[in-house]
Wavefront OBJ file of the C-alpha trace (Angstrom):
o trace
v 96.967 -57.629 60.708
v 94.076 -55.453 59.852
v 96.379 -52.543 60.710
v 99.197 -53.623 58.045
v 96.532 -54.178 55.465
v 95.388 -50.624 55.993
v 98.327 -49.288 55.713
v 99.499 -51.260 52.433
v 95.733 -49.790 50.829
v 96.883 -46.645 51.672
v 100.444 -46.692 50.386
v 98.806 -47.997 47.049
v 95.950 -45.826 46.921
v 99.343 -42.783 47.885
v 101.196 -44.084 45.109
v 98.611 -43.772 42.566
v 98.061 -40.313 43.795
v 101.392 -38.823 43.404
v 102.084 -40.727 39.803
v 98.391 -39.030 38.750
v 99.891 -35.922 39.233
v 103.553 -36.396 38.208
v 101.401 -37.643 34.834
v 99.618 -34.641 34.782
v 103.149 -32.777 35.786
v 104.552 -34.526 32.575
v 101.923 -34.154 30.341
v 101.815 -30.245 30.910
v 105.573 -30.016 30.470
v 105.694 -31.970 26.927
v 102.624 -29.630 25.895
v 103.826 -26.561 26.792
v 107.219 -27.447 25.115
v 105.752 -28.830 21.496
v 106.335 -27.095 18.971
v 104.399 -23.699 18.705
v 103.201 -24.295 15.348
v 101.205 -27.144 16.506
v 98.903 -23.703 17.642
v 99.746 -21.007 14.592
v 96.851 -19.085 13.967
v 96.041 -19.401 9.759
v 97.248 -16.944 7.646
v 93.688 -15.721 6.784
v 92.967 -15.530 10.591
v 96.127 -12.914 10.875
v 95.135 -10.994 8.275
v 91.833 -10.345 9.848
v 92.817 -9.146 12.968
v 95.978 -7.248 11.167
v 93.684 -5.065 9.314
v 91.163 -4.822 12.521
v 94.066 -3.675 14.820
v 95.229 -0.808 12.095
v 91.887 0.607 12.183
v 89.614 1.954 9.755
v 89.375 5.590 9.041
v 87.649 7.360 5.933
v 90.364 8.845 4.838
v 93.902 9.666 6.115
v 96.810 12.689 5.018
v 100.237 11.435 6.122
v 103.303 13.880 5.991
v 106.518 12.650 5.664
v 110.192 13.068 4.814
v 112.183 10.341 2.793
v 115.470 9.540 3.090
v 117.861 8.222 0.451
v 121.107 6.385 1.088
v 122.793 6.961 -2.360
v 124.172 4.066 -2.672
v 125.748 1.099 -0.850
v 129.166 1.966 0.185
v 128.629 6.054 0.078
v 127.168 7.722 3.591
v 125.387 10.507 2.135
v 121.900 11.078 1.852
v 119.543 12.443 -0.496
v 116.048 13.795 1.177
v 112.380 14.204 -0.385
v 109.412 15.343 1.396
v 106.228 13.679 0.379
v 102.527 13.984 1.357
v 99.808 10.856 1.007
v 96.746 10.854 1.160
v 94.718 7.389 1.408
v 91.066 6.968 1.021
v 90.324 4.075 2.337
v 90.145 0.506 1.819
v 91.591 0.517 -2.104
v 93.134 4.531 -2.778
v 95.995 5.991 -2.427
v 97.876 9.058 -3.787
v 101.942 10.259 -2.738
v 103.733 13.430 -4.111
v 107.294 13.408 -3.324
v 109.960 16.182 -4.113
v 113.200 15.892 -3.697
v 116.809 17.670 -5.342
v 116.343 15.364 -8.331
v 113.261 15.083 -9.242
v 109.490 15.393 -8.527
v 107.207 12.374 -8.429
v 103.448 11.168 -8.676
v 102.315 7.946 -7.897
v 98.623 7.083 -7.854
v 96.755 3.994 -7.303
v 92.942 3.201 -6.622
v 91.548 -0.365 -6.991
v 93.168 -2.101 -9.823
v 94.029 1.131 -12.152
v 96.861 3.633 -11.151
v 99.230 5.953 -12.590
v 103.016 6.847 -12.113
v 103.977 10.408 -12.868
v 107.754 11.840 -12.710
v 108.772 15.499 -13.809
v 105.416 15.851 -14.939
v 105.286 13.243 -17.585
v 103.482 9.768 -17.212
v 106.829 7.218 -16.750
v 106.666 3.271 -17.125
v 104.018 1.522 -15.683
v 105.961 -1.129 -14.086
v 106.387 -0.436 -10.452
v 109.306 0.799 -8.901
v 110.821 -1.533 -6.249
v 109.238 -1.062 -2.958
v 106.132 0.929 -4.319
v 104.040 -1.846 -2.724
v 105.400 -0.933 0.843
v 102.247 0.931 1.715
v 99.565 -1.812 0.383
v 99.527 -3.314 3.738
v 98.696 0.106 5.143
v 96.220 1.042 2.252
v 94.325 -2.108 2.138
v 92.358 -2.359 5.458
v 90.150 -4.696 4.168
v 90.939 -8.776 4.564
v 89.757 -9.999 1.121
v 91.109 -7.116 -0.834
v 94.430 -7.173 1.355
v 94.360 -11.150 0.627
v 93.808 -10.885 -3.109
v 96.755 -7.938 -3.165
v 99.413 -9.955 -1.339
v 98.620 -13.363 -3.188
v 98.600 -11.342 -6.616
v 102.155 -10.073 -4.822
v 103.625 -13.858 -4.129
v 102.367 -14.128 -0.287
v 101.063 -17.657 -0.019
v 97.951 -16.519 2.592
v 96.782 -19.825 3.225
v 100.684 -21.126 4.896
v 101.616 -19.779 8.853
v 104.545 -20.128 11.195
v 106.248 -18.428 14.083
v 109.642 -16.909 14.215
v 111.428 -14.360 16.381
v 111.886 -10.883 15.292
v 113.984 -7.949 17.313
v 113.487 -10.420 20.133
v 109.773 -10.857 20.032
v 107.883 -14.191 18.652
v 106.164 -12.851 15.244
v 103.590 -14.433 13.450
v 104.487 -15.104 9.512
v 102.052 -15.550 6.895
v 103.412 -16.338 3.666
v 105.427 -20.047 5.155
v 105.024 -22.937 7.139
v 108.897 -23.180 7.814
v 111.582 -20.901 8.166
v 111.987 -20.160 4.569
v 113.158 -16.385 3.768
v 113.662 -16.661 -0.151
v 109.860 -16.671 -0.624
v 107.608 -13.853 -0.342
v 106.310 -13.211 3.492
v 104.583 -11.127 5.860
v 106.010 -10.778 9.470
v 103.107 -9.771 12.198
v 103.691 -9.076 16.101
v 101.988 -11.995 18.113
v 100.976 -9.433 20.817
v 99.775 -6.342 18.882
v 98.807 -8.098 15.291
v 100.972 -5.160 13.570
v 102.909 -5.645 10.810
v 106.369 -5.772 11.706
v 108.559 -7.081 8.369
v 107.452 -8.241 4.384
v 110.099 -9.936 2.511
v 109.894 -9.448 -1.007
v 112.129 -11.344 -3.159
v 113.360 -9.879 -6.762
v 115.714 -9.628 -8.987
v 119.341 -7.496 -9.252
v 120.204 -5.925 -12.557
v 122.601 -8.682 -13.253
v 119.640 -11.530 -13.031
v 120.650 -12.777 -9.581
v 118.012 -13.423 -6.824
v 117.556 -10.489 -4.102
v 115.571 -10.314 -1.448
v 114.031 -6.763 -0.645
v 112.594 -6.134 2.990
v 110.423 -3.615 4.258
v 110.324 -2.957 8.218
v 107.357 -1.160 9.845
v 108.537 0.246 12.959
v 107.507 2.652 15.729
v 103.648 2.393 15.612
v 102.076 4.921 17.024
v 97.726 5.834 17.074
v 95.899 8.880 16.185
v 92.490 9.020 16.525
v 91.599 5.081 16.345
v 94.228 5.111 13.830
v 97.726 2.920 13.911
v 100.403 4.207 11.913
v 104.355 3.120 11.449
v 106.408 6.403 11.904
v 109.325 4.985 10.936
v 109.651 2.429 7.608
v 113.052 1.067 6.713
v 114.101 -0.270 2.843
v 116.537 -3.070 2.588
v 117.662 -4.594 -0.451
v 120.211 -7.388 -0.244
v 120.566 -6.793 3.324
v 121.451 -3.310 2.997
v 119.543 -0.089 3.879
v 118.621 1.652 1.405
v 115.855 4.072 2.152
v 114.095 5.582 5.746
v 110.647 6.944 5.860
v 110.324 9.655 8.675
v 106.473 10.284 9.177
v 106.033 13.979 10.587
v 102.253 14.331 10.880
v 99.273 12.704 10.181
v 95.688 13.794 9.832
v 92.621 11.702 9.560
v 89.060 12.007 7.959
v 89.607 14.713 5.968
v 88.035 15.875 2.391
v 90.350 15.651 -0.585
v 89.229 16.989 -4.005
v 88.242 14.407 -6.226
v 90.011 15.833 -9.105
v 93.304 14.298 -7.176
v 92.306 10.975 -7.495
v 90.835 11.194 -10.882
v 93.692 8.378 -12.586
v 92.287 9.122 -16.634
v 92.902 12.721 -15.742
v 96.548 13.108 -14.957
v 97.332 10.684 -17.471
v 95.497 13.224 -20.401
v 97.155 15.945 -18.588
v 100.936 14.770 -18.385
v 100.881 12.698 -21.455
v 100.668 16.061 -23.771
v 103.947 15.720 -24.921
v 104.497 12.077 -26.012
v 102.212 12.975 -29.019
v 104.800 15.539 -30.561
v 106.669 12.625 -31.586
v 107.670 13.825 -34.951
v 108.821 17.327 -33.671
v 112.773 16.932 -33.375
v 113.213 19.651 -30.404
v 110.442 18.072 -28.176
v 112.324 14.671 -29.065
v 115.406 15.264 -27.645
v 113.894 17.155 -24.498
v 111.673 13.929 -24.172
v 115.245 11.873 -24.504
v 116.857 13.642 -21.637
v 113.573 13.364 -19.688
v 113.672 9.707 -19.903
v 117.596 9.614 -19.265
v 116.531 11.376 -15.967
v 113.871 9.422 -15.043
v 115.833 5.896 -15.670
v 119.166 7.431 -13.685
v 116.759 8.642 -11.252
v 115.187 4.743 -10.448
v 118.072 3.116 -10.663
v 119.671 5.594 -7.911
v 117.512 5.746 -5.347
v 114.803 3.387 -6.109
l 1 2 3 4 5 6 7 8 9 10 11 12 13 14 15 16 17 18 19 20 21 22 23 24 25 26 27 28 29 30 31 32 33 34 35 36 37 38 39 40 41 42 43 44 45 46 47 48 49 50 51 52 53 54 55 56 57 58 59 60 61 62 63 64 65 66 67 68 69 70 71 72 73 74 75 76 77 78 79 80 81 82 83 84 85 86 87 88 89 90 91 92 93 94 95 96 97 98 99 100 101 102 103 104 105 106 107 108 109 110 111 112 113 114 115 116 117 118 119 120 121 122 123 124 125 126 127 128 129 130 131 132 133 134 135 136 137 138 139 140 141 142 143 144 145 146 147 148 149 150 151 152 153 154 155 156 157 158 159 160 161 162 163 164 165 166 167 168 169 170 171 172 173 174 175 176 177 178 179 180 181 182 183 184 185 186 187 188 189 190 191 192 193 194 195 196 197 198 199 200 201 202 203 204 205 206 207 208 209 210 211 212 213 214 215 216 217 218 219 220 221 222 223 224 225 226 227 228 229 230 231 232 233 234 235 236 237 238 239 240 241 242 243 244 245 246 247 248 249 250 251 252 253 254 255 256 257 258 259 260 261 262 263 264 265 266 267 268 269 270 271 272 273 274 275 276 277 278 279 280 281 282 283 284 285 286 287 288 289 290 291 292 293 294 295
């Protein structure tokens, strides 16, 4: 009788065993299959380590070539070559040349400057000027203020799955890509994607997309060598980096924003001369064919 007793406390005493653990079995399963975004880092949290992981150099001189696809349902390409230099956390400057036209663009803090064929142009930014903010701004609060300014709501976080990797988003707390976003690899904290939505000349809603791809380090310096430019789904534009140099000195004088607007805005006060009218005309005709081509 004692025996059988025994052996019935043990059986109990086995059974609670074995459904402890099948608990703990159970448990682990449901938490490791709950949603992810019950862990999503917040959106100020990824842009901390984003900028961290880029690294922070004084200054960098990137050299790259630019291509154009001419327009949606055409093959061929038009090419520029452009230089840009950043000082960082809040300056950068690009010169681009192409076939059709020579272009300026200069930006440092909240003031900048947009020169093409040597005369200042609008001050409205062309579509995908902002592609390099990410890459310019390696500072969290000034990168924060820039995408918020931009549409990026900082404070909302999700996860979704890019070129089959999990990416963190910051800009969403659902899938959601009509709203402006920034796409970050989980494992390396690089940017990856930034949705950008817009408008098409006809009023309709667009989305434009930027893709950082290839990053590669120089120095203690990351770097995408090759951006892509969508627009409706559609690639527009390539940017091929060639070399890159880092910490070097650039002349102040290139950076100098009041300057090259005095310098390139010479012409817009000969208003009332008839001859510099019409040249300025066909400057401006240029210019306008010129953005709505390949920009």
């Amino acid at each position: 009788m004692f025996i059988i007793k025994g052996l019935k406390k043990y059986y109990q005493i086995s059974c609670k065993i074995q459904a402890f653990w099948l608990l703990l079995v159970v448990l682990l399963l449901v938490f490791s299959a709950a949603p992810t975004g019950a862990y999503i880092l917040r959106g100020p949290h990824i842009i901390d380590l984003m900028v961290r992981q880029m690294g922070k150099p004084d200054t960098l001189l990137v050299s790259q070539r630019i291509v154009y696809y001419s327009n949606r349902f055409d093959a061929s390409v038009v090419q520029a070559r452009e230089t840009v230099r950043y000082i960082f956390p809040d300056t950068v400057r690009s010169d681009s040349v192409s076939e059709f036209a020579e272009r300026t663009r200069l930006t440092t803090g909240e003031d900048g400057v947009t020169i093409v064929d040597g005369r200042v142009a609008s001050s409205d930014e062309y579509p995908f000027d902002a592609y390099n903010d990410i890459l310019m701004y390696r500072s969290r609060p000034l990168l924060s203020q820039r995408l918020s300014y931009l549409g990026v709501d900082i404070q909302s976080s999700s996860f979704e799955r890019f070129q089959e990797k999990i990416v963190l988003v910051v800009g969403t707390e659902t899938p959601d890509e009509t709203v402006s976003q920034v796409w970050v690899d989980k494992e390396t904290f690089k940017p990856v994607r930034w949705l950008m939505p817009g408008q098409a000349d006809d009023g309709s809603r667009l989305m434009r997309e930027v893709r950082y791809l290839d990053w590669r380090q120089v120095n203690s310096v990351w770097y995408p060598m090759l951006m892509e430019f969508y627009e409706g789904g559609v690639l527009l534009r390539e940017i091929r980096v060639e070399r890159m140099k880092v910490n070097l000195t650039f002349p102040q004088e290139l950076f100098d924003v009041a300057r090259l607007r005095v310098e390139h805005a010479a012409l817009e006060d000969d208003a009332d001369d008839e001859t510099v009218s019409e040249e300025l005309n066909e400057v401006q005709e240029s210019i306008d064919e010129f953005r709505k081509k390949y920009e």
